[in-house]
C-alpha positions in Angstrom: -30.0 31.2 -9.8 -31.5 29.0 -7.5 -30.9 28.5 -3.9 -28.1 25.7 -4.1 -26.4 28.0 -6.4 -25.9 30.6 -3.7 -24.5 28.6 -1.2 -20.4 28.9 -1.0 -17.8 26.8 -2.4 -16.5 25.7 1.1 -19.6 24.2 2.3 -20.3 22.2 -0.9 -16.4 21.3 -0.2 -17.6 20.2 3.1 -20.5 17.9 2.1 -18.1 16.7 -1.0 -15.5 16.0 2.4 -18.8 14.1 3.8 -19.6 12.1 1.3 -16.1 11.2 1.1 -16.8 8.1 -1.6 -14.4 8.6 -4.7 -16.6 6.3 -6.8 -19.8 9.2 -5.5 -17.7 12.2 -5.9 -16.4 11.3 -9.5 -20.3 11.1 -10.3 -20.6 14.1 -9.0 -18.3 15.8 -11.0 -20.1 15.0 -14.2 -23.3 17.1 -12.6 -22.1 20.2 -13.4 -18.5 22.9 -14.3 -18.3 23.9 -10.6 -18.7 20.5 -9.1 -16.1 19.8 -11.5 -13.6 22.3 -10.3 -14.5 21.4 -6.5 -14.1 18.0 -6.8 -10.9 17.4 -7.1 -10.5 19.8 -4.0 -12.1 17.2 -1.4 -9.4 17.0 1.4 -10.8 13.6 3.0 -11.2 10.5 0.3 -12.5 6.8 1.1 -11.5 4.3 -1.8 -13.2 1.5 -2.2 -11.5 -1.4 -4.5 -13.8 -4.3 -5.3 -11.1 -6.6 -6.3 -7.5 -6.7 -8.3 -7.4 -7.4 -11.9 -4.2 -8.3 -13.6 -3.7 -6.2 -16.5 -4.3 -9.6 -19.3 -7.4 -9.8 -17.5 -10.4 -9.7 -19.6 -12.9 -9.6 -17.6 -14.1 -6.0 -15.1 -16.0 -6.1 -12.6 -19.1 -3.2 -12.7 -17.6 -0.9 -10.3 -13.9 -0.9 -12.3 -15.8 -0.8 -15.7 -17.2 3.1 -14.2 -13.8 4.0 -12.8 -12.5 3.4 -16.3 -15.0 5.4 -18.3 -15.5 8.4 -16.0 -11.8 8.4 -15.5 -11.0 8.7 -19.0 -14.1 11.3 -19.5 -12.0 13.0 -16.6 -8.4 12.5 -18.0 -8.7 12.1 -21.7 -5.4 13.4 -22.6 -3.2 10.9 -20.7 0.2 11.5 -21.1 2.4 8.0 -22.3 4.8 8.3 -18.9 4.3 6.1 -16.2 -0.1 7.1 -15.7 -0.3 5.7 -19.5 1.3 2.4 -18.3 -0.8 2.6 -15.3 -4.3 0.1 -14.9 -7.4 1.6 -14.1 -7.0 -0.2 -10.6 -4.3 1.5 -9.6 -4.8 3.7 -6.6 -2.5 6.7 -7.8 -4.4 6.3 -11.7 -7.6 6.4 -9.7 -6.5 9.4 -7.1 -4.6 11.2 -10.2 -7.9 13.9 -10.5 -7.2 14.9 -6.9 -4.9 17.4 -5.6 -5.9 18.6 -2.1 -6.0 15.1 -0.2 -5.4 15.6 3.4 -6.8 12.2 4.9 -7.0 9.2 2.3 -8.6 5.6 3.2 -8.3 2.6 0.8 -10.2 -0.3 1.2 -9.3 -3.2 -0.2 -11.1 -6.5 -1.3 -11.6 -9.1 1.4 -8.7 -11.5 2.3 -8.7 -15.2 0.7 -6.2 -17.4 2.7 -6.5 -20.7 4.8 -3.9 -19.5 7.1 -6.0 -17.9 10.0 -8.8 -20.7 9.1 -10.7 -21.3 12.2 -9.1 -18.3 13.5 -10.1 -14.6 14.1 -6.6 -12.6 13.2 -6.4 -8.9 13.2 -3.6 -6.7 12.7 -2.5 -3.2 12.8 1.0 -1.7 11.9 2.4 1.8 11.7 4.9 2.6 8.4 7.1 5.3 7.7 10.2 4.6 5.0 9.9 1.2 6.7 7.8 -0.9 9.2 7.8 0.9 12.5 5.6 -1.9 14.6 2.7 -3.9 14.2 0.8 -5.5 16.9 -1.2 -9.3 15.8 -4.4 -10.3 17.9 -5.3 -14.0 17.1 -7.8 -16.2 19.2 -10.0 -19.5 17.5 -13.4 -19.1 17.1 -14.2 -21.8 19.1 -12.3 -22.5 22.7 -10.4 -25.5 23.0 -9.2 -26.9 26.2 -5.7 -27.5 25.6 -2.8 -26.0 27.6 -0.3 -24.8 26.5 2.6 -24.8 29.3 6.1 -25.6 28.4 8.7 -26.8 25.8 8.4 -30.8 26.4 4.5 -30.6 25.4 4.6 -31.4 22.0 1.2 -29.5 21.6 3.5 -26.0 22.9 5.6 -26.5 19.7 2.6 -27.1 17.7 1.0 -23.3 18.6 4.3 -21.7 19.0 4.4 -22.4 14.9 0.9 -21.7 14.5 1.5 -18.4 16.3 4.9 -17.4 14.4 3.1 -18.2 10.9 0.2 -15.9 11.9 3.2 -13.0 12.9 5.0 -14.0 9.4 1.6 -13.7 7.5 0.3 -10.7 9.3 4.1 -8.5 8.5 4.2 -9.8 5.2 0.3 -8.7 4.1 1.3 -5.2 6.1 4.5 -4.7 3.8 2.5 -5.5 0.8 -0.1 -3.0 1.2 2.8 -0.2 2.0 4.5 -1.0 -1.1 0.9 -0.7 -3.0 0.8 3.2 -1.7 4.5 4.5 -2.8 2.7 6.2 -5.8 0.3 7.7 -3.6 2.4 8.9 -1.4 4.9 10.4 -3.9 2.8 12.2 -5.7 0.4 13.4 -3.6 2.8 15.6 -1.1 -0.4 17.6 0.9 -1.1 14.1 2.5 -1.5 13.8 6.0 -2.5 10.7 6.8 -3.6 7.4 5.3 -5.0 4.3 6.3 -5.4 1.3 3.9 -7.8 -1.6 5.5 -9.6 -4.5 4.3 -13.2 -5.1 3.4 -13.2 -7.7 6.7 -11.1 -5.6 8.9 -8.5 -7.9 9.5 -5.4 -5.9 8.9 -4.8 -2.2 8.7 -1.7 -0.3 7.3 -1.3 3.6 8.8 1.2 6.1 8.0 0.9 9.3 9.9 2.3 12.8 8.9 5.6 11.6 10.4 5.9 8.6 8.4 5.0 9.9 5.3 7.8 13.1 5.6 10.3 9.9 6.6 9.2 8.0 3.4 9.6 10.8 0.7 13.1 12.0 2.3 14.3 8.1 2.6 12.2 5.7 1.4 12.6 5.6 -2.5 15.8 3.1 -2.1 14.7 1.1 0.7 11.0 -0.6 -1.5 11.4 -4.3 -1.5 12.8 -7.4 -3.6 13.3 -7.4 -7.2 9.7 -8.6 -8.0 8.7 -5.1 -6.5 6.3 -6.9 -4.8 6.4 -5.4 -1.5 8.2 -3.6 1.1 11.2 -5.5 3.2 10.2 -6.2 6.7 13.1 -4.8 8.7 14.6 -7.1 11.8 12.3 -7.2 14.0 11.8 -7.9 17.9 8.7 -8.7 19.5 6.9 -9.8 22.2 4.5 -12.7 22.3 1.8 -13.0 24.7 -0.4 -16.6 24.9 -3.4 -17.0 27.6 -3.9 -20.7 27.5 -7.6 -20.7 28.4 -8.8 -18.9 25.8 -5.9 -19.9 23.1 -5.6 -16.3 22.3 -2.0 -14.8 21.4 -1.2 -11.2 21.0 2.5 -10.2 19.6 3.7 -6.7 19.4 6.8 -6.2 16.8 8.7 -3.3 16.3 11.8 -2.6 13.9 15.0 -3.5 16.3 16.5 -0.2 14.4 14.1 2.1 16.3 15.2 1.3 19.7 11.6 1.6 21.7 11.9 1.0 25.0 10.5 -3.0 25.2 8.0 -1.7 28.2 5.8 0.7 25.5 4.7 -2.4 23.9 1.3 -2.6 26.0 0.7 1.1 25.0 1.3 -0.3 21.3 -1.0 -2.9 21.9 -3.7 -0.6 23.4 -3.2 1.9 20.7 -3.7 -0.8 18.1 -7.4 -2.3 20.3 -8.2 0.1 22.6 -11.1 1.6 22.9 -12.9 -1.6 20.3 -14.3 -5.2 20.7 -10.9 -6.5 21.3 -10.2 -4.2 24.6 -10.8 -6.5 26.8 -9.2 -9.4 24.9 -6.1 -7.5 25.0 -6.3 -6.0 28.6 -6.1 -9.8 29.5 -3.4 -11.1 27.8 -1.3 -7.9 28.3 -1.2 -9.5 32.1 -0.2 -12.6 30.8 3.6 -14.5 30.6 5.3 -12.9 27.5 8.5 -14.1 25.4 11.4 -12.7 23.8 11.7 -13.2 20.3 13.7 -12.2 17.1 13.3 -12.0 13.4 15.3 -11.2 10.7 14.9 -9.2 7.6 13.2 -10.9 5.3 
């Protein structure tokens, strides 16, 4: 027995918590029996997904090609329910081997749209069953001098669409990711907490203990449209903040059905940037005019 040997399962547990990496710690349950009983008992995981293949896809990248072999090396007996019909990118296939996850973080590939083109847009919003708020940061990479002062300049209506379609995008890419974790969530009940980001940091999707006791007591009926796409953004309000020197907007939404007090909406805002890059961006345009506005389901 060497020394390695001798040391105790809860402080491999805690380097295996360390590492963190499920792609790492799936490699590290081919080393040896006890690393693969202790595996599967890491309570803080950080998944990585490279990219989304469709299931006619032929073509795997290297990283989903070594999920799929050490994950049937790990499950080779899958049963034909609904893991048999799952891909080997699905989050819950790929999580399936775990069963103590307290904290879970999912990163996902980086975003590819020309909406925020030009535009630095970052996001963060808080789920339970439903959407509870999400607060939207936008500013252009480069400062233009236009001002932005009323209703009867025609350049006002101009950003006031740019600025809802950066809300609209923002909600919807939130609700899409919720729906992507309803397998995770329902069948991993020791959760705690998880966050699912992207690779660029633009938007991030949290669910805290609360959240995820709402979801599994109410959430199964209340997932989304027919094409089980994504979750339905509740009505919303929000508050939309617009410093015309900078061009930067910040809007904090919240579901109308939770009835927060309107004036928490800076704290919201401060929870979502405080404390980052973006402090003092949002410090700024907390103190600027706000508006009233109104959204339906959708």
């Amino acid at each position: 027995m060497d020394a390695f040997d001798r040391l105790p399962d809860s402080l491999i547990l805690l380097i295996f918590t360390s590492v963190s990496d499920v792609k790492t710690l799936i490699q590290c349950g081919l080393v040896c029996k006890r690393f693969y009983s202790l595996v599967p008992q890491t309570e803080s995981l950080l998944l990585r997904i490279d990219r989304v293949i469709s299931s006619e896809s032929d073509s795997e990248s290297l990283l989903l090609t070594l999920f799929k072999s050490l994950l049937y090396f790990l499950l080779p007996n899958p049963g034909t329910s609904r893991s048999a019909r799952r891909t080997h990118t699905s989050p819950a296939q790929i999580l399936s081997h775990f069963h103590s996850i307290r904290q879970l973080r999912i990163e996902l590939p980086s975003t590819d749209h020309e909406l925020g083109k030009g535009t630095v847009l970052k996001w963060r919003a808080e789920f339970g069953e439903t959407l509870k708020n999400c607060v939207i940061l936008a500013f252009p990479l480069t400062t233009q001098n236009s001002v932005d002062t009323g209703g009867d300049d025609p350049d006002f209506e101009v950003g006031l669409k740019r600025r809802v379609m950066w809300t609209i995008s923002s909600l919807i890419a939130a609700s899409v990711r919720h729906y992507l974790l309803k397998e995770v969530i329902n069948e991993h009940e020791e959760m705690e907490r998880i966050i699912v980001g992207d690779r660029d940091g633009e938007g991030v999707v949290v669910m805290e203990r609360e959240g995820l006791t709402e979801w599994r007591e109410h959430g199964g009926d209340l997932m989304g449209y027919e094409d089980r796409s994504r979750t339905v953004v509740p009505c919303v309000r929000m508050r939309m903040r617009h410093d015309t020197r900078s061009d930067a907007t910040l809007v904090v939404a919240w579901a109308a059905k939770d009835g927060s007090d309107m004036a928490q909406d800076g704290d919201l805002a401060l929870k979502a940037f405080g404390g980052g890059e973006h402090e003092e961006a949002v410090t700024g345009l907390l103190k600027s005019k706000s508006y009233l506005l109104e959204m339906n389901s959708f």
